[in-house]
MDAnalysis code that builds the backbone (N, CA, C; Angstrom):
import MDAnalysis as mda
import numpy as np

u = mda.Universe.empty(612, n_residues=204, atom_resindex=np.repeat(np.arange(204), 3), trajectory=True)
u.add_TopologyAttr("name", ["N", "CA", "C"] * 204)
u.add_TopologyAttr("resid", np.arange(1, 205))
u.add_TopologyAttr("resname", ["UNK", "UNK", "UNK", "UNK", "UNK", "UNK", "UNK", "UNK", "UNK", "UNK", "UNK", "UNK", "UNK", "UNK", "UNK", "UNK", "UNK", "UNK", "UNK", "UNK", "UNK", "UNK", "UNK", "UNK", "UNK", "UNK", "UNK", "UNK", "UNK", "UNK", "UNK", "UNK", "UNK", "UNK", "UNK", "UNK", "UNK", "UNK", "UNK", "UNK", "UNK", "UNK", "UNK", "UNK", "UNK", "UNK", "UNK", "UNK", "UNK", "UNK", "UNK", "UNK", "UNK", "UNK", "UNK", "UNK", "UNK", "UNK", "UNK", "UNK", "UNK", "UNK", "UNK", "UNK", "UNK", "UNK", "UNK", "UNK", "UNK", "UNK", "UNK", "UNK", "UNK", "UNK", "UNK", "UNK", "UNK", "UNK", "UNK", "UNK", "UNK", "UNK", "UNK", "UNK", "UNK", "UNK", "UNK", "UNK", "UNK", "UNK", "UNK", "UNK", "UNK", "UNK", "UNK", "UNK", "UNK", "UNK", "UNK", "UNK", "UNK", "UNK", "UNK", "UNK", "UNK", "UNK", "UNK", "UNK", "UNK", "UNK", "UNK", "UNK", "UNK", "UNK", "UNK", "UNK", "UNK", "UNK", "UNK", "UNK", "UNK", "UNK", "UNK", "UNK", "UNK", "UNK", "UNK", "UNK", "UNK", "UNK", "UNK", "UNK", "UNK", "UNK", "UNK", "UNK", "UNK", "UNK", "UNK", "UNK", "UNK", "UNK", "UNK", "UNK", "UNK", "UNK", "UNK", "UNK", "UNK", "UNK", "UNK", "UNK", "UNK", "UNK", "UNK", "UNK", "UNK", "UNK", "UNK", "UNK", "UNK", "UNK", "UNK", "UNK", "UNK", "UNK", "UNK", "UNK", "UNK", "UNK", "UNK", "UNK", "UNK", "UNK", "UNK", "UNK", "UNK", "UNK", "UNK", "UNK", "UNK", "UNK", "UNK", "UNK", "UNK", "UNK", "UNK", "UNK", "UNK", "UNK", "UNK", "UNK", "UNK", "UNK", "UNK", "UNK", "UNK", "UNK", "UNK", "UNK", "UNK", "UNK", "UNK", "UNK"])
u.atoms.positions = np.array([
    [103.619, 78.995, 124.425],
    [104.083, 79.778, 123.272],
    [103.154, 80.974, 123.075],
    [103.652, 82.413, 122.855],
    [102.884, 83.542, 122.738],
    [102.435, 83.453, 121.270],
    [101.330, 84.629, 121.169],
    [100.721, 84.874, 119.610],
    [101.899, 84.848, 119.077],
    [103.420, 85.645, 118.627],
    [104.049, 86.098, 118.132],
    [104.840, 84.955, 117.920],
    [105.410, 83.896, 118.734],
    [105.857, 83.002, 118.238],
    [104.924, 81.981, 117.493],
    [103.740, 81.779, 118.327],
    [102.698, 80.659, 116.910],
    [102.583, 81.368, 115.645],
    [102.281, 82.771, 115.564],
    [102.670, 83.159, 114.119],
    [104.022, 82.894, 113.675],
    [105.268, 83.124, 114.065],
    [106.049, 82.685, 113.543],
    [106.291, 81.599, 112.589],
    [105.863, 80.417, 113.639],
    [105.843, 79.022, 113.476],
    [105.310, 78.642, 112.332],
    [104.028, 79.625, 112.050],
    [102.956, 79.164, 111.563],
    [103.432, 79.606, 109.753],
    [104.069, 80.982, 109.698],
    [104.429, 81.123, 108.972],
    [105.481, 80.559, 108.144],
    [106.357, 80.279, 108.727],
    [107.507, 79.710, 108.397],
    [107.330, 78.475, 108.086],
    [106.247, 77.415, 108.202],
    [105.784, 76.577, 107.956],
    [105.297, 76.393, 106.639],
    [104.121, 77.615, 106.011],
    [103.260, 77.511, 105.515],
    [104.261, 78.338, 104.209],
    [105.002, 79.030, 104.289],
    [106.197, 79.458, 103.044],
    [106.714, 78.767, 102.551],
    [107.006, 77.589, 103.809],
    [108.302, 76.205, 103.310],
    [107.712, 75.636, 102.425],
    [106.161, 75.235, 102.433],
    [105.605, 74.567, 101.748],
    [105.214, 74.840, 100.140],
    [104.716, 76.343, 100.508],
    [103.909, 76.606, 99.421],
    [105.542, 77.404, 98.609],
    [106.385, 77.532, 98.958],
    [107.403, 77.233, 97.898],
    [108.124, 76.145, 97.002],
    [107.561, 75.000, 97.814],
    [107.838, 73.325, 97.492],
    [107.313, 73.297, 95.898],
    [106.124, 74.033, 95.903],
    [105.159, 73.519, 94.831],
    [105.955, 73.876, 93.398],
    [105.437, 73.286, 92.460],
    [106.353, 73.427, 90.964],
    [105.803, 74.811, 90.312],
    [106.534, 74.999, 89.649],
    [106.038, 76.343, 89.094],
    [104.807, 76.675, 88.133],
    [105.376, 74.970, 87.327],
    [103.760, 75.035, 86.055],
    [102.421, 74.874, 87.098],
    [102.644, 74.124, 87.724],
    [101.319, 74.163, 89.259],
    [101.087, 75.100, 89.710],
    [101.794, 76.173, 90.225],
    [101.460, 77.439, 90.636],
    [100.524, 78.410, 89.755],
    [101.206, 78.219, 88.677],
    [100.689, 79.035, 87.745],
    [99.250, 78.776, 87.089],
    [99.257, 77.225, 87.386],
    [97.395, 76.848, 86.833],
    [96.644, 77.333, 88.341],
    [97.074, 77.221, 89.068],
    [96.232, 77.121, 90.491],
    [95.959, 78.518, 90.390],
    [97.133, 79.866, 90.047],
    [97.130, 81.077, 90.435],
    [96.193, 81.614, 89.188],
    [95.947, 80.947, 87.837],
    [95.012, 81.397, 86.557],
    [93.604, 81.048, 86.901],
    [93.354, 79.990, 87.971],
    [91.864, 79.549, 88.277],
    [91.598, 79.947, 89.666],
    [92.275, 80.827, 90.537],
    [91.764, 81.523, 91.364],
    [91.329, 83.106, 90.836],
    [92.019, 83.398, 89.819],
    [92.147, 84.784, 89.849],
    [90.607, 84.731, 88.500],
    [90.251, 83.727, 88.304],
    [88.921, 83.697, 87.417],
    [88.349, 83.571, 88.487],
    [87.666, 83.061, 89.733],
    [86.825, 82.985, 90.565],
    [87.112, 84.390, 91.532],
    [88.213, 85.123, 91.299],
    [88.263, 86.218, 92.072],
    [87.112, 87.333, 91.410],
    [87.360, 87.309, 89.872],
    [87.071, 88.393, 89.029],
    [85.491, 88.041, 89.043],
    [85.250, 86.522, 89.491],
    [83.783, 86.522, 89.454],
    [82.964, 86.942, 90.537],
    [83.292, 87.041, 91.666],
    [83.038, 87.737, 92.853],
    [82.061, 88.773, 92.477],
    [80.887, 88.797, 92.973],
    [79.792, 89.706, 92.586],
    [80.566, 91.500, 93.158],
    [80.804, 91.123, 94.658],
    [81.953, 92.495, 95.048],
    [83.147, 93.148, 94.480],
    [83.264, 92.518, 93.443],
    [84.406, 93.280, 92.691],
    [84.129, 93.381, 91.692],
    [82.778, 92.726, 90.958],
    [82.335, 93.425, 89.791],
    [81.339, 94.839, 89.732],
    [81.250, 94.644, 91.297],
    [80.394, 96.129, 91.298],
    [81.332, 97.283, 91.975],
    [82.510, 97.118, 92.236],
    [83.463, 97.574, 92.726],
    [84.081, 98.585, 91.089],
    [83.916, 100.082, 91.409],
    [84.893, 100.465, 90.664],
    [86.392, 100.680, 90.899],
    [86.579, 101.017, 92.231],
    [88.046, 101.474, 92.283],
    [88.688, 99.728, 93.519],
    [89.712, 99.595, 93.028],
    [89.991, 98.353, 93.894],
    [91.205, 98.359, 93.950],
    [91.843, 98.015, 95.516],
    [92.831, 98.064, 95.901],
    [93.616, 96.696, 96.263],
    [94.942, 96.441, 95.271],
    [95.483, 95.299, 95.023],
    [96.652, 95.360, 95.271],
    [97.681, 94.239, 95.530],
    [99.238, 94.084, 95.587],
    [99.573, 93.193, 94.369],
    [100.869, 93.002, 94.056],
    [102.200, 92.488, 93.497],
    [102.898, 91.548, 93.817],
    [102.162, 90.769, 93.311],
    [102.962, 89.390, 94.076],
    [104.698, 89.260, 93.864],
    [104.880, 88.405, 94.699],
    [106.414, 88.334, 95.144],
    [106.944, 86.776, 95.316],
    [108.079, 86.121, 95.045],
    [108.147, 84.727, 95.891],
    [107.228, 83.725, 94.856],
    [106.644, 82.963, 95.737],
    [105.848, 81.435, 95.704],
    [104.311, 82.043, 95.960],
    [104.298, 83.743, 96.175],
    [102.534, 83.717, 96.354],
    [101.681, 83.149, 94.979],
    [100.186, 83.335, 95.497],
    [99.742, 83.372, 94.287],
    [99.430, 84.396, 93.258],
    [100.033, 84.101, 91.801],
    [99.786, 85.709, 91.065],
    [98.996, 86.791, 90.689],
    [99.073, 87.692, 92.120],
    [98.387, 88.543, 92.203],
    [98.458, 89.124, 90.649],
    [99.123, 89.460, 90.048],
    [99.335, 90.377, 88.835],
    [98.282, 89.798, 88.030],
    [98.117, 88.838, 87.986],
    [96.946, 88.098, 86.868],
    [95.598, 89.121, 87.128],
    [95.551, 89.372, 88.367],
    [94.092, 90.083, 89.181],
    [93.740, 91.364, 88.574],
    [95.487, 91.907, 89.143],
    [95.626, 93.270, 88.373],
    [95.237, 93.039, 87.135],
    [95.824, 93.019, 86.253],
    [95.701, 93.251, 84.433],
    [94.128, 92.476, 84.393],
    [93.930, 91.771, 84.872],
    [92.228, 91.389, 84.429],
    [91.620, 92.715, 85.294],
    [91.783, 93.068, 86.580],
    [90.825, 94.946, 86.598],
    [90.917, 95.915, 85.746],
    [92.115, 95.624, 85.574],
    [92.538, 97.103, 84.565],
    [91.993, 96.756, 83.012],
    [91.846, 95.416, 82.556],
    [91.048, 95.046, 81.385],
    [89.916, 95.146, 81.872],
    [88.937, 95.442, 82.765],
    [88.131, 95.162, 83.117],
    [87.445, 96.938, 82.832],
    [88.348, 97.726, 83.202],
    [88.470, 99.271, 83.317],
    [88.416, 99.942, 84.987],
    [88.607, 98.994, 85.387],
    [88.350, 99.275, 86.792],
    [89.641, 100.929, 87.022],
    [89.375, 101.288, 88.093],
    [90.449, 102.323, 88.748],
    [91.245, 100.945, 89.370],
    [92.941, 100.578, 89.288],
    [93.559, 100.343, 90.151],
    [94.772, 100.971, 91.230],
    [94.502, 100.439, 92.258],
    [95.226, 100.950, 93.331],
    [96.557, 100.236, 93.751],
    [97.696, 100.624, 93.502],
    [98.626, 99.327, 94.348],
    [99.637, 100.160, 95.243],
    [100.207, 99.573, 96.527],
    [100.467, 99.893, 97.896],
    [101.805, 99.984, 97.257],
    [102.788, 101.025, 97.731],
    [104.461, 101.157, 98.127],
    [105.006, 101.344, 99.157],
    [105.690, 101.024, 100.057],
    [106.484, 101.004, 100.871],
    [107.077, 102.350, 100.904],
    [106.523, 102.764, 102.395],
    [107.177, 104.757, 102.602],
    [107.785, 104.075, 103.749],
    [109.295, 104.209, 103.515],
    [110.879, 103.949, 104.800],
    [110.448, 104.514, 105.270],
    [109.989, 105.530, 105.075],
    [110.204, 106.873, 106.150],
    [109.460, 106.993, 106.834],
    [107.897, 106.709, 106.732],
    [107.041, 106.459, 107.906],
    [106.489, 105.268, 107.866],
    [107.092, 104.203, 107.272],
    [106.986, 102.935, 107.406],
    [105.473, 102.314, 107.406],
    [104.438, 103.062, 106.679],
    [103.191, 102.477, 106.152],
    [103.242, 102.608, 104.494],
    [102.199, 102.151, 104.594],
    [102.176, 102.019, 102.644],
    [101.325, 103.109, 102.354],
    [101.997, 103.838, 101.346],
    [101.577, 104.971, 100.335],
    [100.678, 104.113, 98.781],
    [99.770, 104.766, 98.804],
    [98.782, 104.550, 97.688],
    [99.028, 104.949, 96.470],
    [99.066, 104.071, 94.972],
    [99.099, 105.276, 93.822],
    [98.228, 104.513, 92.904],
    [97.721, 104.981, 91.910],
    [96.795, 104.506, 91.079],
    [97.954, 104.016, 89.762],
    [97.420, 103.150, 88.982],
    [98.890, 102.413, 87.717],
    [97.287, 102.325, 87.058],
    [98.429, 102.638, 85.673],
    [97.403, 101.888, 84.417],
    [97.778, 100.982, 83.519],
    [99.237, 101.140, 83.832],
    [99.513, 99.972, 82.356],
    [101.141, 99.662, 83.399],
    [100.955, 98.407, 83.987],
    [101.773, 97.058, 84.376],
    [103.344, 97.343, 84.314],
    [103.274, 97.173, 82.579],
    [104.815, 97.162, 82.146],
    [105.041, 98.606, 82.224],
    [104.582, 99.600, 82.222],
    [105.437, 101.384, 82.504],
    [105.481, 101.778, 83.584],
    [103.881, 101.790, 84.664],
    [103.907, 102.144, 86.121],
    [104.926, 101.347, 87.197],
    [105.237, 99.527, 86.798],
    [105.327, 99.181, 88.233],
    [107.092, 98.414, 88.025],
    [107.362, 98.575, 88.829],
    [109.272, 98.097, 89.072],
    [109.868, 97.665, 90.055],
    [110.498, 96.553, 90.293],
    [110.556, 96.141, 92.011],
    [111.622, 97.102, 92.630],
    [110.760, 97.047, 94.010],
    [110.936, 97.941, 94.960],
    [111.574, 97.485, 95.837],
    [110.769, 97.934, 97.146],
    [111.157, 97.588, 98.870],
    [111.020, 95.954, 98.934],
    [112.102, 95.329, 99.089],
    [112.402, 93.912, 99.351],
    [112.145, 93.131, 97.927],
    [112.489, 93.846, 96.565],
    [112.296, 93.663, 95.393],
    [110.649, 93.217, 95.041],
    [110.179, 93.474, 95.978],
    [108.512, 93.523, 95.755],
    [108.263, 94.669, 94.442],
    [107.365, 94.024, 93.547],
    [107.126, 95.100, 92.819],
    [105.729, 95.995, 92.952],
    [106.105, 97.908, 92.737],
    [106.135, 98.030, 93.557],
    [105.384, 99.728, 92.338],
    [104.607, 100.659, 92.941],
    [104.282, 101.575, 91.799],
    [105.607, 102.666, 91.366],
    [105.691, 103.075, 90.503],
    [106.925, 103.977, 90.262],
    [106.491, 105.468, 90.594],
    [106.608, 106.225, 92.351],
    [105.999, 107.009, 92.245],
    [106.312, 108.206, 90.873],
    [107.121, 108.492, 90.562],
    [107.242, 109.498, 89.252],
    [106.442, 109.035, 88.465],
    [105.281, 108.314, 88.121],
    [104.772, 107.851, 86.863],
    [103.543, 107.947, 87.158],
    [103.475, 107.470, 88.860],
    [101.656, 107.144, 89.070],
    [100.850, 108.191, 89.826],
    [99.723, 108.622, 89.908],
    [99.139, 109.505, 90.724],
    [99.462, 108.956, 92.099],
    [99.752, 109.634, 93.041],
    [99.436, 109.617, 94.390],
    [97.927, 109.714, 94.784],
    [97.249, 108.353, 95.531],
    [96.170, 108.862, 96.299],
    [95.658, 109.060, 97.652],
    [95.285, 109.950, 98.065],
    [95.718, 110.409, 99.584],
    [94.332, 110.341, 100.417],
    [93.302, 110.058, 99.041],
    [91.737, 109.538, 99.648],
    [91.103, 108.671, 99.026],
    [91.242, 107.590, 100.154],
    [90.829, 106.232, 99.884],
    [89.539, 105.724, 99.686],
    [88.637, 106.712, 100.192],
    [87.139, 106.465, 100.316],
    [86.638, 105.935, 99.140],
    [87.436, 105.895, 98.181],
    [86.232, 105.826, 97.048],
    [86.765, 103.664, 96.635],
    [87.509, 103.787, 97.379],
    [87.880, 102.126, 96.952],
    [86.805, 101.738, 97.755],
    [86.867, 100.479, 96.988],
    [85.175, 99.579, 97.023],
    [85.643, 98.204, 97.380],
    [87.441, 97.587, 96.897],
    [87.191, 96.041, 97.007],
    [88.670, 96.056, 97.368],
    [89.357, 95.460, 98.351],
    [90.881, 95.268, 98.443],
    [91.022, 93.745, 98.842],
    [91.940, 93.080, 97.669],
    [92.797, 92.376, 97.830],
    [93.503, 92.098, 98.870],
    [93.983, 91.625, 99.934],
    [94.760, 91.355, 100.647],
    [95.832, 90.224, 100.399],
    [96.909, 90.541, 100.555],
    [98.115, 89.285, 100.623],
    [98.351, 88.504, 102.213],
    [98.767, 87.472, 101.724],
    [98.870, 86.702, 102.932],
    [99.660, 85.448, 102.905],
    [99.985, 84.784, 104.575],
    [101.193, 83.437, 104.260],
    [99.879, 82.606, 104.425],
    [99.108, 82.369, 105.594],
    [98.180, 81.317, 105.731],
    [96.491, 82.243, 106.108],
    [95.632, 81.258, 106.099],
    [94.013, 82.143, 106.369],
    [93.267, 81.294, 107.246],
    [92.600, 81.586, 107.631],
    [91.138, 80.737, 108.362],
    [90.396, 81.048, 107.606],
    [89.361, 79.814, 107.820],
    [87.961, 79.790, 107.246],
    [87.068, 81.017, 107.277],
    [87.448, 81.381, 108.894],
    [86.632, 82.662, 109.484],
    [86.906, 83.912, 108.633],
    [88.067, 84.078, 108.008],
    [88.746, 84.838, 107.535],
    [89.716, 85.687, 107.898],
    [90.235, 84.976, 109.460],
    [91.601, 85.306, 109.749],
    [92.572, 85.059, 108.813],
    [93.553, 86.387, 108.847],
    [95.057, 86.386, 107.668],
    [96.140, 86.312, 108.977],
    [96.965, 85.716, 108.272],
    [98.419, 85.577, 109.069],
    [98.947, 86.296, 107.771],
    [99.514, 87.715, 108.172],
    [100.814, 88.570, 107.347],
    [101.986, 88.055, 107.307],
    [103.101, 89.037, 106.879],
    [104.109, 88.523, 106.762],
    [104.484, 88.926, 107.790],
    [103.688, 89.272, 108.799],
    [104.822, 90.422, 110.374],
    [105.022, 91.603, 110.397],
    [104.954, 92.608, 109.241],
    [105.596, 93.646, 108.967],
    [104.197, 94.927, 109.913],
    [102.810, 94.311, 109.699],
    [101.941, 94.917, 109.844],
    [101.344, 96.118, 108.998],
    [101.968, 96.391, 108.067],
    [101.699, 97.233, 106.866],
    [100.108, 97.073, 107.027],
    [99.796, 96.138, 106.346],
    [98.274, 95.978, 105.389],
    [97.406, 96.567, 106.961],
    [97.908, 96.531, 107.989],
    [96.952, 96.438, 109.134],
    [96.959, 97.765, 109.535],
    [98.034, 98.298, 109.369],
    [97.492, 100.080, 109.497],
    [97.395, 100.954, 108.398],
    [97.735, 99.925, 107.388],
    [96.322, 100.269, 105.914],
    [95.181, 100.288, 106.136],
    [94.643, 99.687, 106.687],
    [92.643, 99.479, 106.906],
    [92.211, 100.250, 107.525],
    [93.716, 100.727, 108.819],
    [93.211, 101.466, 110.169],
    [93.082, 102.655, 109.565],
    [93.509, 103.152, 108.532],
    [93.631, 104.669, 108.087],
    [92.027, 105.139, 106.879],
    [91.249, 103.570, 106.433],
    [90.438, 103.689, 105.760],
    [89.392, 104.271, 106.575],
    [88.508, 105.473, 106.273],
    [87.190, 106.181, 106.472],
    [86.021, 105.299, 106.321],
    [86.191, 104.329, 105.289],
    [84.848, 103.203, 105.335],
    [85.347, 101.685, 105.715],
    [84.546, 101.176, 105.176],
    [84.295, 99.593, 105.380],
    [84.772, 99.131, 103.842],
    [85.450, 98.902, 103.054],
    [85.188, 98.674, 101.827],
    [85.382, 96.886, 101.959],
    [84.746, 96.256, 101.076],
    [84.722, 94.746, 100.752],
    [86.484, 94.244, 101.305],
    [86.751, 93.111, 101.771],
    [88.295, 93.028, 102.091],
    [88.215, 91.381, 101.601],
    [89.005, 91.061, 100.823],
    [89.498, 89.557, 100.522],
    [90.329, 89.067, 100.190],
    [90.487, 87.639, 100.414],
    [92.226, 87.287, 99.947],
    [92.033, 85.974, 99.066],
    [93.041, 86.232, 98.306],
    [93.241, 84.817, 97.531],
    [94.647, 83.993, 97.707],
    [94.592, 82.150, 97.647],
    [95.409, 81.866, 98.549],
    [95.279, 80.454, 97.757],
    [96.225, 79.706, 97.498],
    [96.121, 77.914, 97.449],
    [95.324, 77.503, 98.754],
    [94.317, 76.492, 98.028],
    [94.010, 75.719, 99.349],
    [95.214, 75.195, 100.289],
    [96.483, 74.959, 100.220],
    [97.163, 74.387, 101.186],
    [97.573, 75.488, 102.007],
    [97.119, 77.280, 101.302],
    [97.306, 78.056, 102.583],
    [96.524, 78.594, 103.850],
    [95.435, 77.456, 103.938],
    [94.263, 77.753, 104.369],
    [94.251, 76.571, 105.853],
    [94.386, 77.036, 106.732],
    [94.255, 76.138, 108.619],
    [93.432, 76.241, 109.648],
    [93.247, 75.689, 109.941],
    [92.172, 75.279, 110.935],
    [91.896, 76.414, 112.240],
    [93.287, 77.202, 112.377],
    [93.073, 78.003, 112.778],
    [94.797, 79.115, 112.997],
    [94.226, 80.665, 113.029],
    [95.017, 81.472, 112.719],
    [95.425, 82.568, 114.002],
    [96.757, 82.147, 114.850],
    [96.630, 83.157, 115.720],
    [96.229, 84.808, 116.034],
    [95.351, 85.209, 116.205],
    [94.990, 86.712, 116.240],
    [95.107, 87.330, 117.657],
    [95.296, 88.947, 117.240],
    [95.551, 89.629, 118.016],
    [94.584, 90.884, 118.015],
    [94.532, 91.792, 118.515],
    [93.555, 92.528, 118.907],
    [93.161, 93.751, 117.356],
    [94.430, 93.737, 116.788],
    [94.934, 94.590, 115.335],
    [94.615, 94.095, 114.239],
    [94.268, 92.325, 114.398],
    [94.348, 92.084, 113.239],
    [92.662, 92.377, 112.399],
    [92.679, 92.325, 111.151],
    [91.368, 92.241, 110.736],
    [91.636, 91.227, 109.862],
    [90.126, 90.738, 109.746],
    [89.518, 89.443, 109.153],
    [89.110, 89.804, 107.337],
    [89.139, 88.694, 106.672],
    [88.574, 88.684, 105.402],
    [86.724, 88.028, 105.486],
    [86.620, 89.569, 104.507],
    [84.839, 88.877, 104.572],
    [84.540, 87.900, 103.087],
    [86.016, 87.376, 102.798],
    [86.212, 86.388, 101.721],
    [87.473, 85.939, 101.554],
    [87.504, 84.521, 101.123],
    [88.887, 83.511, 100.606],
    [88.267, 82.583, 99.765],
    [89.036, 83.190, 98.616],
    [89.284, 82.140, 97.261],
    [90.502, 81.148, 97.065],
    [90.227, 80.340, 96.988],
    [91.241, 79.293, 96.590],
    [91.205, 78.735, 95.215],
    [91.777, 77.620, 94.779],
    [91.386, 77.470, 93.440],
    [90.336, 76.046, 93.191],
    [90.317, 75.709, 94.685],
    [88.898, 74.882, 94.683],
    [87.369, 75.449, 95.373],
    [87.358, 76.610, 95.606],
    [86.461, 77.356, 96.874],
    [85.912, 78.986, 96.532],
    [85.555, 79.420, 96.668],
    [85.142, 80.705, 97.537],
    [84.107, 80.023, 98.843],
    [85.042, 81.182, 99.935],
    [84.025, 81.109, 101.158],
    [84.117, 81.998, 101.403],
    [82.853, 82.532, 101.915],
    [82.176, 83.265, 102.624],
    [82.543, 83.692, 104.342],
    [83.154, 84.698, 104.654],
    [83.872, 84.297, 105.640],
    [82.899, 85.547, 106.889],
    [83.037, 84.919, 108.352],
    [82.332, 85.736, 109.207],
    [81.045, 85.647, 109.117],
    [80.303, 86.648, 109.735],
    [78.500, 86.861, 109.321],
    [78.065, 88.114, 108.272],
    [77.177, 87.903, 108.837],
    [76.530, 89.138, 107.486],
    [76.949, 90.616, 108.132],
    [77.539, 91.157, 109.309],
    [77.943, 92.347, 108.988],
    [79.327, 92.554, 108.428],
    [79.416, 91.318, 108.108],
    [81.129, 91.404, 107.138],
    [80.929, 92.333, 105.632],
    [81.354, 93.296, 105.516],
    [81.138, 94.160, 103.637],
    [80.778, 93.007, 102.936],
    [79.956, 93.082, 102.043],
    [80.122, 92.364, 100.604],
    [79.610, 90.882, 101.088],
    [78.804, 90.591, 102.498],
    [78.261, 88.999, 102.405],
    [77.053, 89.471, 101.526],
    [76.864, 88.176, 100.855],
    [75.978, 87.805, 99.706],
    [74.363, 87.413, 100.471],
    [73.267, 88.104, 100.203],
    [71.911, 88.158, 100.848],
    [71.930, 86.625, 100.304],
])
């Protein structure tokens, strides 16, 4: 079996499941990750931080959002450009006016409302979404490859992490030469520390 089908597999696996789960469960698991996210020493020294919109059975990213933006942070969230088929950047400040589902009813920034940002350098901490992770801090995407020629277009290194139920977390994650790693995964029993110390943001 090639990379492309064990990701498949792997995915389609790990959706079936983590959609199984009940909703009031989701929602405690997704309120006590997103407190161990915000505690992350890298995102409290992080001013500008780049986040998604959860969708489906993930876990609720949005909780993340509105605690940065209470936080005063700059936030960043990704839209879907058809047209050259990577994600366009815009900065949101307030949830309920900037954001509206979009591309695959993902919600999504309203460009008429939000700044466009076209230089990324100054983000310090990005969120990543994901179906399953490794310890190491391999992500399995959804396939689309978006987030992966998101990073490729970043000028620095900024902090990269994902948050995830422990049941989205395996022993191991097919990779390919494109993919990049998290130099962190929170769950709602965990933070780990993922890779070595030239990963952004490992803790001396």
């Amino acid at each position: 079996m090639d990379v492309q089908a064990r990701k498949l597999a792997l995915r389609q696996s790990i959706i079936a499941a983590r959609s199984n789960m009940a909703d009031v469960e989701r929602a405690r698991l997704s309120g006590e990750i997103a407190q161990r996210l915000a505690g992350l020493e890298a995102y409290r020294t992080a001013a500008t931080i780049l986040a998604y919109m959860n969708f489906g059975a993930e876990f609720a990213a949005t909780l993340f959002v509105q605690q940065a933006l209470h936080d005063g942070k700059q936030v960043l969230l990704p839209k879907v450009n058809r047209e050259t088929k990577q994600l366009d950047v815009y900065r949101v400040m307030n949830l309920a006016r900037d954001v509206a589902p979009g591309t695959w009813e993902i919600p999504e920034p309203l460009a008429e409302r939000c700044p466009k940002v076209t230089d990324l350098s100054a983000i310090g901490f990005i969120l990543l979404p994901g179906v399953a992770f490794g310890r190491d801090g391999a992500r399995l995407g959804y396939g689309g490859g978006f987030y992966d020629k998101l990073l490729a277009r970043l000028p620095h290194q900024p902090v990269l992490a994902a948050a995830a139920f422990a049941m989205q977390v395996v022993e191991h994650i097919p990779q390919e030469a494109t993919d990049r790693k998290v130099g962190w995964l929170v769950t709602e029993q965990e933070t780990i520390r993922c890779g070595d110390r030239n990963v952004p943001g490992y803790p001396e």
